[in-house]
N, C-alpha and C positions, 0 to 999 in steps of 0.2 A: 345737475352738473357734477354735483359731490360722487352721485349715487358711481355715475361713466369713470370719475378721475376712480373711483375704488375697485371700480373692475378691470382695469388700465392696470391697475397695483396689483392685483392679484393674478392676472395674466402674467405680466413682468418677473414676479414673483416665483410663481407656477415654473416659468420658462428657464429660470436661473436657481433653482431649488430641483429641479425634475434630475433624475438620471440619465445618463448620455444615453439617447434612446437605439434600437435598433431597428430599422424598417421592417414592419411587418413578424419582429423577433421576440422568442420571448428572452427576456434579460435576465441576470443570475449571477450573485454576489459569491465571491470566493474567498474564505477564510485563506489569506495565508499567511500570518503570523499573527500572534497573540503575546499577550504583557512584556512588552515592548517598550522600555525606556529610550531610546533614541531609533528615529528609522530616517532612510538620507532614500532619496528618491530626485528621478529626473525622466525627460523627456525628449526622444530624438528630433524635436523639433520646438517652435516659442510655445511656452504653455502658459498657463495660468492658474491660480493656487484659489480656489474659492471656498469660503467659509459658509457651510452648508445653514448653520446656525442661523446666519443673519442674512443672507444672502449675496453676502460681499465679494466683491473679487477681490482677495488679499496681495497679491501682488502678481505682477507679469516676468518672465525669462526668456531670455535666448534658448533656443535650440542646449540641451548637454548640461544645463543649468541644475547645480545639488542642490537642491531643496534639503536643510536640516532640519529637521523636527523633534523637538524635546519633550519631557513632562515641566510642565509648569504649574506645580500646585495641583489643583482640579481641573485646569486647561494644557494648553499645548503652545509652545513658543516656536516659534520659524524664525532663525537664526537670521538678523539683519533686518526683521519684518517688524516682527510682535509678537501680540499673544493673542492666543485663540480658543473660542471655547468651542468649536465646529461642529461636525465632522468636516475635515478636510481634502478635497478632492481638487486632485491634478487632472486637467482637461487642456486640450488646443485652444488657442486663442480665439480662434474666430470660429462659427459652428458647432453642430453637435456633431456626436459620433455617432456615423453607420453606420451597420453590419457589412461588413467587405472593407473596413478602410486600412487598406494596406501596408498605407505608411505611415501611420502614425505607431509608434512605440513607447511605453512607461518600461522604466528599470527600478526592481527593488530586490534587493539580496543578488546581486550577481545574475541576475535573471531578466529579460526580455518581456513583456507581456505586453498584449493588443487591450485597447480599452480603458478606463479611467481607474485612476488609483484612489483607494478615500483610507482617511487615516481617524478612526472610531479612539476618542479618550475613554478608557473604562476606568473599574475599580483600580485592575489588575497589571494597568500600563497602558498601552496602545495596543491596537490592534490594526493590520495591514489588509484591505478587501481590494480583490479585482473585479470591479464593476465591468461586466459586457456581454453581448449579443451570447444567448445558448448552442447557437451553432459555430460561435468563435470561439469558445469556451470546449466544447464538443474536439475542436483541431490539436487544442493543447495537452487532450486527456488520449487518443486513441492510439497513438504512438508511446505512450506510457503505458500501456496493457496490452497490447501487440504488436508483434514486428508491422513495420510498415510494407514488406519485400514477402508477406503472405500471400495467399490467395483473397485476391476482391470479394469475394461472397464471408468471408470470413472479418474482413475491416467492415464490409456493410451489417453484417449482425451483430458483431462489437460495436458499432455507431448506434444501430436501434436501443441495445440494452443501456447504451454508457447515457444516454439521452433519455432514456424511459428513467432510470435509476435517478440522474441529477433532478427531473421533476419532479418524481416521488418523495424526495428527500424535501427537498423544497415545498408543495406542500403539508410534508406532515411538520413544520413549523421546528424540527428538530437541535438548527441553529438559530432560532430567530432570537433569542434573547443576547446571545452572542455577536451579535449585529448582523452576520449573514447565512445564506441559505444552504451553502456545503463548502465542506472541509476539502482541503489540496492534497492530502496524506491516502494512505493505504484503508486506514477507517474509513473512507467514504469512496473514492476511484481518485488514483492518482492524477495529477496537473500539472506537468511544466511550463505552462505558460509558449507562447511563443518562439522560443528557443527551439522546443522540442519538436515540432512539427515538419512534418513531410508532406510531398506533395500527391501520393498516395492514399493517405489516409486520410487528407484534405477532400480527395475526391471521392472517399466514398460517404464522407459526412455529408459533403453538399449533395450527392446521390441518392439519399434518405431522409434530406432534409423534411424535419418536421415530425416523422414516422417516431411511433411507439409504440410498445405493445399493452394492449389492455386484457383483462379478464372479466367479464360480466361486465363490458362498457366502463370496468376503471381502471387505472393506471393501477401498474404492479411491480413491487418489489423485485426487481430486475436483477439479481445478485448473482456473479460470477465468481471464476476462478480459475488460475490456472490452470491447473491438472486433477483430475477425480482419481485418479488409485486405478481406474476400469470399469466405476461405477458411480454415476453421482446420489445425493442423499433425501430421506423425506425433510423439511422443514424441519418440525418438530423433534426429529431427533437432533436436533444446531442449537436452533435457541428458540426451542420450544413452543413457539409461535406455529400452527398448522395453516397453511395457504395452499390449496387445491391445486394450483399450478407448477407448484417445487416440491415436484414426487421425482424420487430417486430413480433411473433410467440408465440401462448401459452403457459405458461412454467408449470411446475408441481412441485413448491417448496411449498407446502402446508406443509409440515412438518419443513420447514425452522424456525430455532428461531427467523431468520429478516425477517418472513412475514410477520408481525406487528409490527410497534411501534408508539410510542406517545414523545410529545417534546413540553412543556414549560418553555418559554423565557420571562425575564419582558420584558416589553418595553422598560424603560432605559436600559435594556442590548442589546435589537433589535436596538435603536436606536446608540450606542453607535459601535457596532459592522460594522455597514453601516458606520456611519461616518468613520471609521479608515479605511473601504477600500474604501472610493473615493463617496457615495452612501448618503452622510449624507441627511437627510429630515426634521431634527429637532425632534420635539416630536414626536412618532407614534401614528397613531389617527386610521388607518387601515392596512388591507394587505390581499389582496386580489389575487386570481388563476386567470390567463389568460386562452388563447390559451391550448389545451393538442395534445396532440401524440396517437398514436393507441392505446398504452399501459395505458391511461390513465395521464400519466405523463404531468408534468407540464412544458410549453414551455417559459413561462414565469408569472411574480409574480409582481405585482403591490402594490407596500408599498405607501402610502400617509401620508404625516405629515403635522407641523407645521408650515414648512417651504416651505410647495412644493410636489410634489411629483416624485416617481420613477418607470418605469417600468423596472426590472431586467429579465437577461437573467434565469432561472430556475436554471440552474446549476453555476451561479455565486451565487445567493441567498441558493443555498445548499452549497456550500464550503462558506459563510460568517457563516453562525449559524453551519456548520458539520454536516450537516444533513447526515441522511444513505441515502436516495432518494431524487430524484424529483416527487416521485410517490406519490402527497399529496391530502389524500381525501375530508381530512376537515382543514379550516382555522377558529378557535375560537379566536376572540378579546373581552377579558373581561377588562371590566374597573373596574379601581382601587377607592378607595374610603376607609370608614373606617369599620372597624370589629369588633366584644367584639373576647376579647379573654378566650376559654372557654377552661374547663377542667372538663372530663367525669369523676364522683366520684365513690368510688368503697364503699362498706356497712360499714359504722361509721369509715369513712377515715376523718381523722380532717384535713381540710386545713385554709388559711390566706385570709380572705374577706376582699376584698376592700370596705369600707363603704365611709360614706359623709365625705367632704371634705379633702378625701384622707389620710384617719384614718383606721386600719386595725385591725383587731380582728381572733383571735384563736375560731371556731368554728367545733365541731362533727358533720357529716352531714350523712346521709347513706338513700339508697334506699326506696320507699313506696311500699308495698306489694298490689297489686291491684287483681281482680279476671277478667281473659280474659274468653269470650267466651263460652268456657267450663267451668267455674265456679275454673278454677285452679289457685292458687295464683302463681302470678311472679312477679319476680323484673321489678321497671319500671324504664328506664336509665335516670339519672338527669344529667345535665350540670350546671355548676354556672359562671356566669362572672366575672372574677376576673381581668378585665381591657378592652383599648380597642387599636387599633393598628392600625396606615393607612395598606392603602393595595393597594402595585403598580398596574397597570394596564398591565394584561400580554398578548402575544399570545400561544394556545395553535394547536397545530401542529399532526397533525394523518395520520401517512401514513403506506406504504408497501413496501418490498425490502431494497437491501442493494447493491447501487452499481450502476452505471449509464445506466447499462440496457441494454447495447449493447453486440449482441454474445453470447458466451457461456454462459451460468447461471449453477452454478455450484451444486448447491442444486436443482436444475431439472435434470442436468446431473447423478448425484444420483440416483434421482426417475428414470429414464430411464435405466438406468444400472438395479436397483433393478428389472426393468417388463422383463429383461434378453434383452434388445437392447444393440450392441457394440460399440467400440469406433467410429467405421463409421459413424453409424447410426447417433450417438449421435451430432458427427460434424455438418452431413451433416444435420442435423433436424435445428442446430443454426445459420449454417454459408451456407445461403441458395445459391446451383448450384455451389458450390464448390466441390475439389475431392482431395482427399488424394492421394498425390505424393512420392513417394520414393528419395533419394538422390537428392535433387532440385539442379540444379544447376550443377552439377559433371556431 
């Protein structure tokens, strides 16, 4: 009889300790905040606060009900409740959570989210996880990396990578000490949770549900981007890691808004920005492109100063200044020096002339009427110097793309979609000797 009441308890136990399950789903924790001294949480309908620790359901709410949560010591206080040593998760009163349950809603930071909320005490403060189903998880991420008003074939091959990537992460244990399995931010694939979602890119999650890509039967680093430059990159020339499948391939984002830009940086702000990450060189006197990549991209970036010089890894010198690429065509170092400062006058516009010794006079000034060419009078444009000004010494920066280049390129997947190629095609063109799998894993 002991042996029945103990498996009674651990059943029970199991049942009120498990995670809101998903039918038939696989489930996946979402970092989104960390050291966290106070987090206030609610639910669009009666919830319940359960202390994961002991098994207890710490207290029940109405519908809208703030949940305060503080540090207490080594545990966590709920404001009006107690203290807790948890983790603590917000869940509906009665039942588990499905995968498809519509209405139920958690709110944490001005945000919406489907699924249960758990509040993890670390060292370092709280930490905020959204516990739910991978393909409701999948809803909140697709509309954060693509328009939702693209081409379908284009949301479907965005749903196989953004869903191949969050497994990948997930098992390589990358969060797990942190308490969950991926990050909400741009280091991992964006998430707005519930909020964000449409009913386009909903439908092409649940139209690929399940589906990922594998290589040699396993799952693969599934890594996207924006816009490639015209070109996407090998692996190894990123972060030097070599993966058979992220070979650099032409891409078709010519229509892309970041298939150009341009970027000037003083030098005191270049040099200013290396020093604070570890890089410093003193003055900057140059900076110069190393080694490239298939794609043209830069392997790495040679700054020389005043004090020395450096050669940076490409993508470390793109995340010091934030740059969009490593894909830089041209490095322009202009030197600083002094300049009049001038101003284009527009016809008997009266400005303030700086004269000798720094004496200044009210003068009418306007246009001379001269005859071009054809013998037709026009205005001829005057400038007046009305002082004079140093002028740092800057670099100026010109490249293409938006995004480290690896894999999907998401404004070629566009283009490819638009010439009527599918979501297969579209992979298997990014993510070279790869194949679209159904139910991985199951």
């Amino acid at each position: 009889m002991r042996q029945l009441t103990t498996l009674v308890l651990v059943f029970f136990l199991a049942v009120i300790l498990s995670p809101p399950t998903a039918a038939a789903s696989e489930m996946i924790r979402v970092g989104l905040a960390e050291g966290q001294t106070r987090v206030m949480i609610a639910a669009n309908q009666e919830s319940r606060l359960i202390d994961r620790g002991s098994g207890a359901v710490v207290a029940r709410a109405e519908a809208g009900h703030l949940w305060d949560i503080r540090i207490s010591g080594s545990q966590m206080s709920v404001t009006g409740v107690g203290t807790f040593r948890g983790p603590l998760v917000l869940l509906p009163v009665t039942g588990e959570l499905a995968d498809g349950s519509d209405n139920w809603r958690v709110r944490y930071g001005g945000r919406q989210y489907r699924g249960a909320l758990e509040i993890l005490r670390t060292a370092d403060g709280m930490t905020v996880i959204n516990e739910l189903s991978l393909e409701e998880y999948l809803y909140g991420v697709l509309p954060k990396e693509v328009s939702p008003g693209w081409p379908v074939e284009v949301l479907k091959a965005q749903a196989v990578a953004a869903r191949t990537y969050a497994l990948y992460v997930k098992s390589s244990g990358r969060f797990a000490a942190r308490g969950f399995d991926i990050c909400a931010t741009q280091s991992c694939q964006v998430y707005g949770g519930a909020d964000s979602e449409d009913e386009r890119s909903n439908a092409a999650v649940d139209a690929t549900r399940g589906q990922v890509l594998v290589y040699d039967g396993k799952l693969i680093a599934a890594y996207f981007h924006a816009s490639s430059g015209g070109h996407t990159e090998n692996s190894e020339n990123v972060w030097s890691s070599y993966r058979p499948y992220l070979r650099g391939v032409p891409d078709f984002d010519q229509d892309s808004p970041h298939y150009s830009w341009r970027r000037t940086v003083s030098s005191s702000d270049l040099a200013t920005a290396l020093s604070l990450s570890g890089y410093g060189v003193g003055e900057v006197r140059a900076v110069e492109g190393g080694r490239k990549g298939v794609s043209g991209r830069l392997i790495e970036v040679r700054v020389v100063g005043s004090s020395g010089e450096r050669v940076l890894d490409a993508d470390v010198f793109r995340d010091i200044l934030d740059l969009k690429s490593t894909l830089i065509d041209e490095i322009r170092v202009q030197e600083g020096g002094v300049a009049d400062i001038q101003r284009e006058l527009s016809m008997r516009q009266e400005v303030t002339v700086l004269g000798a010794g720094g004496a200044t006079r009210k003068a009418p000034l306007f246009y001379n009427a001269v005859r071009d060419r054809t013998g037709s009078f026009v205005r001829r444009r005057e400038y007046f110097v009305l002082g004079r000004q140093s002028v740092t010494a800057s670099v100026e920066l010109v490249g293409r793309g938006w995004g480290h280049g690896l894999g999907l390129s998401q404004w070629g997947a566009r283009a490819m979609a638009l010439k009527g190629h599918n979501y297969q095609e579209i992979l298997q063109y990014y993510y070279q000797g790869t194949e679209v799998v159904p139910d991985y894993g199951r």
